[in-house]
MARDREN-238815 format. One record per atom (N, C-alpha, C, CB): residue number from 1; atom name; x, y, z. Coordinates in Angstrom, 1 decimal. Glycine has a CB too. Example, Ala and Ser with C-alpha at 12.3 -4.5 7.8 and 13.67 -1.06 7.14 Angstrom:
2
+-------+------+--------+--------+--------+
| kolnu | sefi |     xx |     yy |     zz |
+-------+------+--------+--------+--------+
|     1 |    N |   13.2 |   -5.7 |    7.8 |
|     1 |   CA |   12.3 |   -4.5 |    7.8 |
|     1 |    C |   13.2 |   -3.3 |    7.8 |
|     1 |   CB |   11.3 |   -4.5 |    9.0 |
|     2 |    N |   12.8 |   -2.2 |    7.1 |
|     2 |   CA |   13.7 |   -1.1 |    7.1 |
|     2 |    C |   12.9 |    0.0 |    7.9 |
|     2 |   CB |   14.1 |   -0.6 |    5.7 |
+-------+------+--------+--------+--------+
//
This chain:
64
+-------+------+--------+--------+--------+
| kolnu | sefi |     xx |     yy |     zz |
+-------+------+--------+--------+--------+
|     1 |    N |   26.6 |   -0.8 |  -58.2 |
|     1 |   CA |   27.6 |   -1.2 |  -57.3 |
|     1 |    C |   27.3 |   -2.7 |  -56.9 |
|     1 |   CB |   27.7 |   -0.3 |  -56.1 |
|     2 |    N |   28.3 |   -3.4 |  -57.2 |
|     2 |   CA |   28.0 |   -4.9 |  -56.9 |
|     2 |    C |   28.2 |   -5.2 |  -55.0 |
|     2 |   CB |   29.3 |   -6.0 |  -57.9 |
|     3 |    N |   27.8 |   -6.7 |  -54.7 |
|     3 |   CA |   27.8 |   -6.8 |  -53.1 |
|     3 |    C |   29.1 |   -6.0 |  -52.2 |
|     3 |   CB |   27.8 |   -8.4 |  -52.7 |
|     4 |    N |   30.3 |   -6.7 |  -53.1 |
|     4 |   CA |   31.6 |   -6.1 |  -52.8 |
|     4 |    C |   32.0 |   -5.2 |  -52.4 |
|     4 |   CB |   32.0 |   -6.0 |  -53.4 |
|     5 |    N |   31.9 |   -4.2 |  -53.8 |
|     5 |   CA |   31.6 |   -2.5 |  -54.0 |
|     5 |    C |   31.0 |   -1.8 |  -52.3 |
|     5 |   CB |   30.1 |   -2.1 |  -55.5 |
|     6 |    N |   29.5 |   -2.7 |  -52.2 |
|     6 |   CA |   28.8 |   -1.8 |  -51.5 |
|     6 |    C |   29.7 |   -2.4 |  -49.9 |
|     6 |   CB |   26.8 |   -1.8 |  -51.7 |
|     7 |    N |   30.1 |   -3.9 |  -49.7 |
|     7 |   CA |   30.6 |   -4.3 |  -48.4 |
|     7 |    C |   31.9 |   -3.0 |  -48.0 |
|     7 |   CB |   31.2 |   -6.0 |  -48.7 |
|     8 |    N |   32.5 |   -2.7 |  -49.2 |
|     8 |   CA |   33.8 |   -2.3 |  -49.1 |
|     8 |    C |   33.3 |   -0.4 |  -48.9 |
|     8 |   CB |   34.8 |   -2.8 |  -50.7 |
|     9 |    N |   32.1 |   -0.2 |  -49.2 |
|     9 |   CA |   31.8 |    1.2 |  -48.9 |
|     9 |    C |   31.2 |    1.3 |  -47.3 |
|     9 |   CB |   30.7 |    1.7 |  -50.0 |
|    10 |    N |   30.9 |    0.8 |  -47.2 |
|    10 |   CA |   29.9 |    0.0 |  -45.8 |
|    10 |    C |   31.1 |    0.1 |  -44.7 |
|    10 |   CB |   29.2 |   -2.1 |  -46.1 |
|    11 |    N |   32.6 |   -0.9 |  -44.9 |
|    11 |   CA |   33.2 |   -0.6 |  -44.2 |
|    11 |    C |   34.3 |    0.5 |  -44.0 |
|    11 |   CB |   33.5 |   -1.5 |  -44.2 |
|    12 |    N |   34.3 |    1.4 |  -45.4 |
|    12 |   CA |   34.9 |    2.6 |  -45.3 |
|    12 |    C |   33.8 |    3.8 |  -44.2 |
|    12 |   CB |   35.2 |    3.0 |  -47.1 |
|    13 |    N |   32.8 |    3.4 |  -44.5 |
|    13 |   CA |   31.6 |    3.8 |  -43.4 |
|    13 |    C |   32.4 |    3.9 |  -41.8 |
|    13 |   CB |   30.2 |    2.5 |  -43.4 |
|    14 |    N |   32.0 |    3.0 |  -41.8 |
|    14 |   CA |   32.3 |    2.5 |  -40.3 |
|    14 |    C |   33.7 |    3.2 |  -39.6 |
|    14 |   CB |   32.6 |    0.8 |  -40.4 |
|    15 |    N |   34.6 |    3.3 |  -40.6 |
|    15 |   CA |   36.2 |    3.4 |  -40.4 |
|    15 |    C |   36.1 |    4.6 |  -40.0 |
|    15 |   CB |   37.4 |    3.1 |  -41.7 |
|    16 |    N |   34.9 |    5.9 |  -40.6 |
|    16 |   CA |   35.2 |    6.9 |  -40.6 |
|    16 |    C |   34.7 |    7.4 |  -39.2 |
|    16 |   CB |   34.8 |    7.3 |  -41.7 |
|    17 |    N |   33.6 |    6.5 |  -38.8 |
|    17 |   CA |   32.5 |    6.7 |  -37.4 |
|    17 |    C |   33.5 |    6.7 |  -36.8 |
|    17 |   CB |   31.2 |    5.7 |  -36.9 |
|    18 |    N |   34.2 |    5.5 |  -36.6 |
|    18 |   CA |   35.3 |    4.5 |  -35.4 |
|    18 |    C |   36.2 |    6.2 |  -35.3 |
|    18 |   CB |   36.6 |    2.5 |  -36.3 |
|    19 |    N |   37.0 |    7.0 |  -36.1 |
|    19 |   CA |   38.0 |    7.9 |  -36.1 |
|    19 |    C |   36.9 |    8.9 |  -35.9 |
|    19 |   CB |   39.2 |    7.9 |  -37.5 |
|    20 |    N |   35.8 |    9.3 |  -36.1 |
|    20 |   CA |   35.7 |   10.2 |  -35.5 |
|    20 |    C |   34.6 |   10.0 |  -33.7 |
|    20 |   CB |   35.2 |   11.0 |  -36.8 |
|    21 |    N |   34.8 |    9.0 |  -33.8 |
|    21 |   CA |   34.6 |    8.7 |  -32.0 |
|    21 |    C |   35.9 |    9.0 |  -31.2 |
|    21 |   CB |   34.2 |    7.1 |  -31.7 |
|    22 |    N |   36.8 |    8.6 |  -31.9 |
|    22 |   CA |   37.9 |    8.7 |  -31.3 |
|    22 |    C |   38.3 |    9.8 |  -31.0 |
|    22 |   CB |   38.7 |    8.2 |  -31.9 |
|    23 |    N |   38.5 |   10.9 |  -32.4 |
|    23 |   CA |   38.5 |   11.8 |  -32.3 |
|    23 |    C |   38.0 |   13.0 |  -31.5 |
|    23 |   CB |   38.5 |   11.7 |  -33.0 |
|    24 |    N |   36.8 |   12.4 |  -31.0 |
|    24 |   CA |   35.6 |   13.1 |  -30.3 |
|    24 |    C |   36.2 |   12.8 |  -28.8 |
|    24 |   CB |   33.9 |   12.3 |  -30.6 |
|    25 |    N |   37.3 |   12.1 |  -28.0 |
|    25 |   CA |   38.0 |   11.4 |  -27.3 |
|    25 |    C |   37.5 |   10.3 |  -26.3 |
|    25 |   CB |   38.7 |   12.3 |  -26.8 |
|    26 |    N |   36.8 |    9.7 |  -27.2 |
|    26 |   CA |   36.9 |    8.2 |  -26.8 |
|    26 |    C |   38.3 |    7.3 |  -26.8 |
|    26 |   CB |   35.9 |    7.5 |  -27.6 |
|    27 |    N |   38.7 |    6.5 |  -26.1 |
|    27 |   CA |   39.4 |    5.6 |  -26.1 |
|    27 |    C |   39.3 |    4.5 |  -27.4 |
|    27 |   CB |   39.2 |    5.1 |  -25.0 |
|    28 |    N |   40.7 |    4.2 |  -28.1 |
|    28 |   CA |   40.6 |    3.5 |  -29.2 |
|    28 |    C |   40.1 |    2.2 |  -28.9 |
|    28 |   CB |   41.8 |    3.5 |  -30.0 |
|    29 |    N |   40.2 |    2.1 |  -27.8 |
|    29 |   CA |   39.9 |    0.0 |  -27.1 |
|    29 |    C |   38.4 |    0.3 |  -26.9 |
|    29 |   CB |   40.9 |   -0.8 |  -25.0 |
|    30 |    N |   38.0 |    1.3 |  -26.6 |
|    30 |   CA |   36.6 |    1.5 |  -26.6 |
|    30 |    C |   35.9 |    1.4 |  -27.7 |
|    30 |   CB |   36.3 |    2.5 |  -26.3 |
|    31 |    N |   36.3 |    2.0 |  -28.3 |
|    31 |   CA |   35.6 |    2.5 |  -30.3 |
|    31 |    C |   36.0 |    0.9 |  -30.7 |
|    31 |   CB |   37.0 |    4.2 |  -31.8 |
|    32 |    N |   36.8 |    0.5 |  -30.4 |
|    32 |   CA |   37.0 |   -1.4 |  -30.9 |
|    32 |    C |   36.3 |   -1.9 |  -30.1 |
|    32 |   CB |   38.7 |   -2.3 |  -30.7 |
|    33 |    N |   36.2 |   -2.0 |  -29.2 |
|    33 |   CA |   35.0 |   -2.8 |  -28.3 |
|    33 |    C |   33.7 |   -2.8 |  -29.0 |
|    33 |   CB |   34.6 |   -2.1 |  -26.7 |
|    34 |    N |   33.2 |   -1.5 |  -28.7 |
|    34 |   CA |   32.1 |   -0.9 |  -29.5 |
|    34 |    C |   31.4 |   -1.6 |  -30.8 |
|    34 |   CB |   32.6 |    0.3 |  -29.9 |
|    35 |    N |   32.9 |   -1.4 |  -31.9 |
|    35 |   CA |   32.4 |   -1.6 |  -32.8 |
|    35 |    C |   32.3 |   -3.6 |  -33.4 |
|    35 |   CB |   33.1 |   -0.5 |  -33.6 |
|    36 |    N |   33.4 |   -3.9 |  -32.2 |
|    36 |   CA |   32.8 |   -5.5 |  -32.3 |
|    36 |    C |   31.7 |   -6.1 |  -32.1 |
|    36 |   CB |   33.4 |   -6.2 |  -31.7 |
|    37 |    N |   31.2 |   -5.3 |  -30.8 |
|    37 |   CA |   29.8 |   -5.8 |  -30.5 |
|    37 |    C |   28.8 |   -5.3 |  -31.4 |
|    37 |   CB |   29.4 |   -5.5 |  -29.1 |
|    38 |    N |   29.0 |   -4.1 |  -31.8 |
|    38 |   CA |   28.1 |   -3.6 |  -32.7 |
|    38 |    C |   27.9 |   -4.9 |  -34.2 |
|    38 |   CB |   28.7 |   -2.0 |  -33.2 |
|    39 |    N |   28.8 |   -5.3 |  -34.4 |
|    39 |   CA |   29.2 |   -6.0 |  -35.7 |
|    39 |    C |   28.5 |   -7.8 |  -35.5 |
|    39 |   CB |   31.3 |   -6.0 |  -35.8 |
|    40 |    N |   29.1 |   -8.1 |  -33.9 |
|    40 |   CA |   28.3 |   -9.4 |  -33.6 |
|    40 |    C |   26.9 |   -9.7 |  -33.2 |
|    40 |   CB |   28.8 |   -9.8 |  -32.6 |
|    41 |    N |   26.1 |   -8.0 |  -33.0 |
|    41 |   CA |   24.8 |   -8.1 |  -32.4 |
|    41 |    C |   24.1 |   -8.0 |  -33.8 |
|    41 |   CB |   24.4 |   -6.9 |  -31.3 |
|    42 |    N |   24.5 |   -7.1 |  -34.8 |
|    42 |   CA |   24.2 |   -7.1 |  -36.1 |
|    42 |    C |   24.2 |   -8.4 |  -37.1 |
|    42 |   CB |   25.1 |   -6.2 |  -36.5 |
|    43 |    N |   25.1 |   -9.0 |  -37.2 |
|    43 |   CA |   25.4 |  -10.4 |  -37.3 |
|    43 |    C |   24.3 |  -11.1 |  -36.9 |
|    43 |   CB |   26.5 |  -10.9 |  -36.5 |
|    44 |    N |   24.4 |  -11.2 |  -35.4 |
|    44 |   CA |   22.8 |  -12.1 |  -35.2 |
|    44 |    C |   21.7 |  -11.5 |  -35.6 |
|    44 |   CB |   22.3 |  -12.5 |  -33.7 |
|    45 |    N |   21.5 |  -10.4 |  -35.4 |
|    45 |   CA |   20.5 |   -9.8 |  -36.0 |
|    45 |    C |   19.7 |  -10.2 |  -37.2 |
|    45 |   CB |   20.8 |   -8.8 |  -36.0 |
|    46 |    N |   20.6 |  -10.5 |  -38.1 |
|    46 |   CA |   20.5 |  -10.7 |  -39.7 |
|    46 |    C |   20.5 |  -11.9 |  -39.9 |
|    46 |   CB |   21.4 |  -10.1 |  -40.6 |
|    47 |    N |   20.5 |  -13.1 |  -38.7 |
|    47 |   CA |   20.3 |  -14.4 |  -39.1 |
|    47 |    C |   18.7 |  -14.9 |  -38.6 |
|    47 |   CB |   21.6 |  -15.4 |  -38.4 |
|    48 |    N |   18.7 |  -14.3 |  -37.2 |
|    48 |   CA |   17.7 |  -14.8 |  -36.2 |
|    48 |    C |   16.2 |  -13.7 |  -36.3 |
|    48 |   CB |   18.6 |  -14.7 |  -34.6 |
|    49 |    N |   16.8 |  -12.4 |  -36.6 |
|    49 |   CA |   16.1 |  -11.3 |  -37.2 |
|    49 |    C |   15.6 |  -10.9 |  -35.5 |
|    49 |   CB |   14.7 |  -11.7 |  -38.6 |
|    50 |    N |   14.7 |  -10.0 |  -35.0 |
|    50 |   CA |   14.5 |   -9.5 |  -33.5 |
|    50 |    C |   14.0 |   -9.9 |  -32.9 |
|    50 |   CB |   14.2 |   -8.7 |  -33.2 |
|    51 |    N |   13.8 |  -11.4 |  -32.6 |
|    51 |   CA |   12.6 |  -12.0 |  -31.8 |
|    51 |    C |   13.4 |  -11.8 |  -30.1 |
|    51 |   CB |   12.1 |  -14.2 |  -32.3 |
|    52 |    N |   14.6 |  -11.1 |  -30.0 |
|    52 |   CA |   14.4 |  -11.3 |  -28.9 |
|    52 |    C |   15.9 |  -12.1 |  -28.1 |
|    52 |   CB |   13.1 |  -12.0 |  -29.0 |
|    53 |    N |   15.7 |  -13.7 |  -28.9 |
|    53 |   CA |   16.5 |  -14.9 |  -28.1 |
|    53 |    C |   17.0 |  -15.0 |  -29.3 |
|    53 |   CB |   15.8 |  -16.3 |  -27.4 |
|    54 |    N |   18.1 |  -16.0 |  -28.9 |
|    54 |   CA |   18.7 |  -17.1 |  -29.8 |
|    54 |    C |   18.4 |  -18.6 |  -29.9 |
|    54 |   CB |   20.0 |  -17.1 |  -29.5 |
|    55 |    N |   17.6 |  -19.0 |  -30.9 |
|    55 |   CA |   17.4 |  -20.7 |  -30.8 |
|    55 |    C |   18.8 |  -21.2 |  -31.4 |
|    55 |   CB |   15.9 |  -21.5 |  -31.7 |
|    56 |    N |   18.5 |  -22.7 |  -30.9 |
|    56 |   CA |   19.7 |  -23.6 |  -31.1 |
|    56 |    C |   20.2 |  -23.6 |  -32.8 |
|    56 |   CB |   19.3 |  -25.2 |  -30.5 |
|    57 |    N |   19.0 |  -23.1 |  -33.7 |
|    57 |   CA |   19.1 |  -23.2 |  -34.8 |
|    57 |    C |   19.6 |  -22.0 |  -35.6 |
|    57 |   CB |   18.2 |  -23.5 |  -35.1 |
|    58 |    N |   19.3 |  -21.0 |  -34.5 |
|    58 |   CA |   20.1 |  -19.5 |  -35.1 |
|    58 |    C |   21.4 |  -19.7 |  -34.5 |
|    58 |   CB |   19.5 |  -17.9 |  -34.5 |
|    59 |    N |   22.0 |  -20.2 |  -33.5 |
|    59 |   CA |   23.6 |  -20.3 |  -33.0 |
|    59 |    C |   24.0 |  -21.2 |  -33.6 |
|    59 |   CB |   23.9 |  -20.5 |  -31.5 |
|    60 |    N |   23.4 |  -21.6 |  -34.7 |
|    60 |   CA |   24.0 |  -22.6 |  -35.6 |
|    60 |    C |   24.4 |  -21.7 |  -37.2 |
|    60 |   CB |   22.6 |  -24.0 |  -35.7 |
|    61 |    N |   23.5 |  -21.4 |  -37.2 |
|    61 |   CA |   23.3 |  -20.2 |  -38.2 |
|    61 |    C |   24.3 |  -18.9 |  -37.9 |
|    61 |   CB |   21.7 |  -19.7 |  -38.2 |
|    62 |    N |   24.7 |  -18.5 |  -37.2 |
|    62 |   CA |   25.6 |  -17.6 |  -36.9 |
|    62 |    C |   27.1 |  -17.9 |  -36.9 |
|    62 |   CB |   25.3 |  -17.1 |  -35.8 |
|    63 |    N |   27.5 |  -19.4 |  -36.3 |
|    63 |   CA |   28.6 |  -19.8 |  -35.9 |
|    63 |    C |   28.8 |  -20.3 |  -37.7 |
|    63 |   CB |   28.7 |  -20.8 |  -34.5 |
|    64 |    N |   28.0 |  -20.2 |  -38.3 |
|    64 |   CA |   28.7 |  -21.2 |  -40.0 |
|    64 |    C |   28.8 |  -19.6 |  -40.8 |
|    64 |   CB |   27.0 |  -22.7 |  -41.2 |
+-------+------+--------+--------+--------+
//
């Protein structure tokens, strides 16, 4: 499975968690809240890796 393949399985992942949070009866603005922040903390995560902070050179690295 190329990067694609697996991005596009990765977000069929996700789709399925999100509907069944919902389903579990969370609020859909919730399960979207949720899963943005989950997506933006992950995001930094994978630039800056867990030290913790953000340097000026990882909020550089995130915003490109």
């Amino acid at each position: 499975m190329n990067e694609q393949e697996q991005a596009q399985e990765a977000m069929v992942q996700f789709i399925e968690l999100a509907n069944k949070l919902k389903n579990d009866g969370l609020p859909v603005k919730v399960v979207s809240w949720g899963l943005m922040n989950a997506s933006a903390t992950y995001a930094t995560y994978s630039v800056v890796g867990n030290a913790g902070a953000l340097t000026e050179s990882g909020i550089g690295k995130v915003a490109d």
